[in-house]
N, C-alpha and C positions, 0 to 999 in steps of 0.2 A: 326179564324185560316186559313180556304179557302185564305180569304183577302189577308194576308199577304204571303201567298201561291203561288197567283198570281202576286201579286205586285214584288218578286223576281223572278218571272218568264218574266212579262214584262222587270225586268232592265236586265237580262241576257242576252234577245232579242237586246233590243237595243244594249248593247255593242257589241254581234256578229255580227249587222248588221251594225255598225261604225266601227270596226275594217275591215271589209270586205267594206265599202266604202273608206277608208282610202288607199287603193291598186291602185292609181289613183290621179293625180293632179290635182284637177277642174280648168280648165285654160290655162292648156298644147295645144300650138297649134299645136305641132305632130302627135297629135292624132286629126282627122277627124271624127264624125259620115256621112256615106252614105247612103244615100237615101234609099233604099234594105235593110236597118239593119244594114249592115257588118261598117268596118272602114277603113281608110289608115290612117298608120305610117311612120311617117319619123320620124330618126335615124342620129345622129348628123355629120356629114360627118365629115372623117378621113382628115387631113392638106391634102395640096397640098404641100407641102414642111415640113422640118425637120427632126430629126431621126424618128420620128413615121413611118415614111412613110416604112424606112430598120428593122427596128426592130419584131422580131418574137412575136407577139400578147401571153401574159401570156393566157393557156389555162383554163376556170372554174375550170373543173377535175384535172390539172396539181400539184396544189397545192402548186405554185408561187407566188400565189396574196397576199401581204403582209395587202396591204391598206383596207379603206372601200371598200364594197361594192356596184355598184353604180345599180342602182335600175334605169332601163332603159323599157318603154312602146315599147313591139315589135309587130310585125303581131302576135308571138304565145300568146302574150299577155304581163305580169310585170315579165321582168327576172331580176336576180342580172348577174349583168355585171363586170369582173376585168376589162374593162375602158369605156368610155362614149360614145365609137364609136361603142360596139354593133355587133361587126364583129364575124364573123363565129367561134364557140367556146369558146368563150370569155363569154358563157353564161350559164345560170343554170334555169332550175323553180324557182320561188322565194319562198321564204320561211315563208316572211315577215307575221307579224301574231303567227309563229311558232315558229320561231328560233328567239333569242334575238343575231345582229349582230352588227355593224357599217355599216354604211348605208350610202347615199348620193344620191340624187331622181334627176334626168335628166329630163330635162324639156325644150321646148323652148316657151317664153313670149315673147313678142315684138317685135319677127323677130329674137330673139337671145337666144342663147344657154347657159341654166345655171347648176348648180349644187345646189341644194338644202338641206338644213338642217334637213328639214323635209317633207312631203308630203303636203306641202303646200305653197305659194308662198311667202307670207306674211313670213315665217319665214327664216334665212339666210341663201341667195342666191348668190352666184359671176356668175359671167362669165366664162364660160371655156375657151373661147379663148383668155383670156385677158395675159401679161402678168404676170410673179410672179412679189410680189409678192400678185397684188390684184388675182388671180385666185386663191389662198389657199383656200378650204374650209373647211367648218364647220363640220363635220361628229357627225353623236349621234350615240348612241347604240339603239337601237329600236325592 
C-alpha cells in the first residue's frame, strides 16, 4: 500500500513540476539568461506605422479585451497580454496553470516574431507581422 502511496505521489510531482515548466517557451530568443543569474527580455516592438500606432491600447483590467490572451515573457516575468506589444497596462499576472483561458504564447525564433498555439514551438505558429490573412492564429483554451 506504501508503494502505491508513493508512486501517486511521484506522478503528482511530476505533473506540478511540467505544468510549472510549461510557463516558458524553450527556444524563445527574447528572453536572455545573464551571467549574474538575472535575464533580459525583449518585447515585440509596437509598428512604426499604421493605426496601432493612434489607437488607445485595450487596458488588462478594462475589460475590453474580447480575443485570446496572448501570453507574453516580460522583466516582471509570464503575463497575459490584450496584444503582443506588451505596453504598459496591457498586462496582468498570468494565470496560466490556474485559469483555463484562450491563450496565444509570444515568442521570437529566428529573428522573428510569432504567436504561438501552444507553449511550444513545434506546435502552430504564424508571424505577427505578416500580413492577414497568413498572421491569423491558432488560439486553444489551456
Amino acid at each position: 500500500m506504501k508503494t502505491h502511496a508513493r508512486i501517486f505521489t511521484l506522478i503528482a510531482l511530476a505533473l506540478v513540476a511540467s505544468a510549472a515548466s510549461a510557463q516558458f517557451i524553450k527556444g524563445n530568443e527574447a528572453v536572455r539568461a545573464l551571467p549574474g543569474g538575472g535575464k533580459q527580455v525583449e518585447t515585440a516592438p509596437l509598428p512604426s506605422t499604421g493605426p496601432i500606432r493612434s489607437m488607445k491600447p485595450c487596458a488588462a483590467a478594462a475589460g475590453c479585451h474580447a480575443g485570446p490572451w496572448h501570453m507574453v515573457e516580460t522583466t516582471e516575468g509570464l503575463r497575459e497580454c490584450t496584444e503582443v506589444y506588451a505596453r504598459t497596462g496591457t498586462c496582468r499576472p498570468s494565470s496560466y496553470g490556474t485559469t483555463q483561458l484562450a491563450r496565444l504564447w509570444v515568442v521570437k525564433s529566428g529573428g522573428e516574431w510569432l504567436q504561438c498555439q501552444y507553449p511550444d514551438l513545434a506546435s502552430k505558429c504564424v508571424k505577427v507581422f505578416a500580413r492577414p490573412p497568413a498572421n491569423l492564429p491558432f488560439d486553444a483554451v489551456q
